[in-house]
N, C-alpha and C positions, 0 to 999 in steps of 0.2 A: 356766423354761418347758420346757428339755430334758427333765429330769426327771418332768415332767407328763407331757409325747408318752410317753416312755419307758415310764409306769407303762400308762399309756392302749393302746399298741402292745403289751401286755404283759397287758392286760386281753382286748383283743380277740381273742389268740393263744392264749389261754386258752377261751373261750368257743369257739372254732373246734375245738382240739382236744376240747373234752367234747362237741361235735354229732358230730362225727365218731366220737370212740369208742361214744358211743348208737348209732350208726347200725350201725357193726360190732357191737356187740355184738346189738343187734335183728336184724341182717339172720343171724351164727351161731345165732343161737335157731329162726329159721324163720319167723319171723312174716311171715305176709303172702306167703310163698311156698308153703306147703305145702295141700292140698287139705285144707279139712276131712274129716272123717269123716261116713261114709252117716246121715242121722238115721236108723238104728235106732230107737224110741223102749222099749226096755227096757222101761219103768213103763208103757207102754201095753197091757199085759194084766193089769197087777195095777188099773189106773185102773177095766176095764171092771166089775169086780165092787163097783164101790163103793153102798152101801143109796139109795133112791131118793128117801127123806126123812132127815132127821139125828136124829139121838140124841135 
C-alpha cells in the first residue's frame, strides 16, 4: 500500500510541476499580457477594388 501512495504522491507532483512549467512558459511568451496590435487592416484597400459580380 506504501508503494501505491508513493507512486500516487509522485504522480500528482508530477502533474503540479507540468501546470506550473506551462504556466512559466506561457506567461515568458507574452500571452495574455501584451496589447495586441492596432487592426490596421492592410488588405482593406486591396478588398475595396474587388469586381461587383464574379467571373
Amino acid at each position: 500500500m506504501t508503494t501505491l501512495a508513493a507512486l500516487l504522491a509522485l504522480l500528482i507532483l508530477a502533474i503540479i510541476a507540468a501546470a506550473v512549467r506551462l504556466a512559466l512558459t506561457v506567461r515568458r511568451d507574452g500571452h495574455g499580457t501584451r496589447v495586441p496590435p492596432h487592426a490596421d487592416a492592410p488588405w482593406a484597400d486591396a478588398a475595396q477594388n474587388l469586381p461587383s459580380r464574379p467571373y
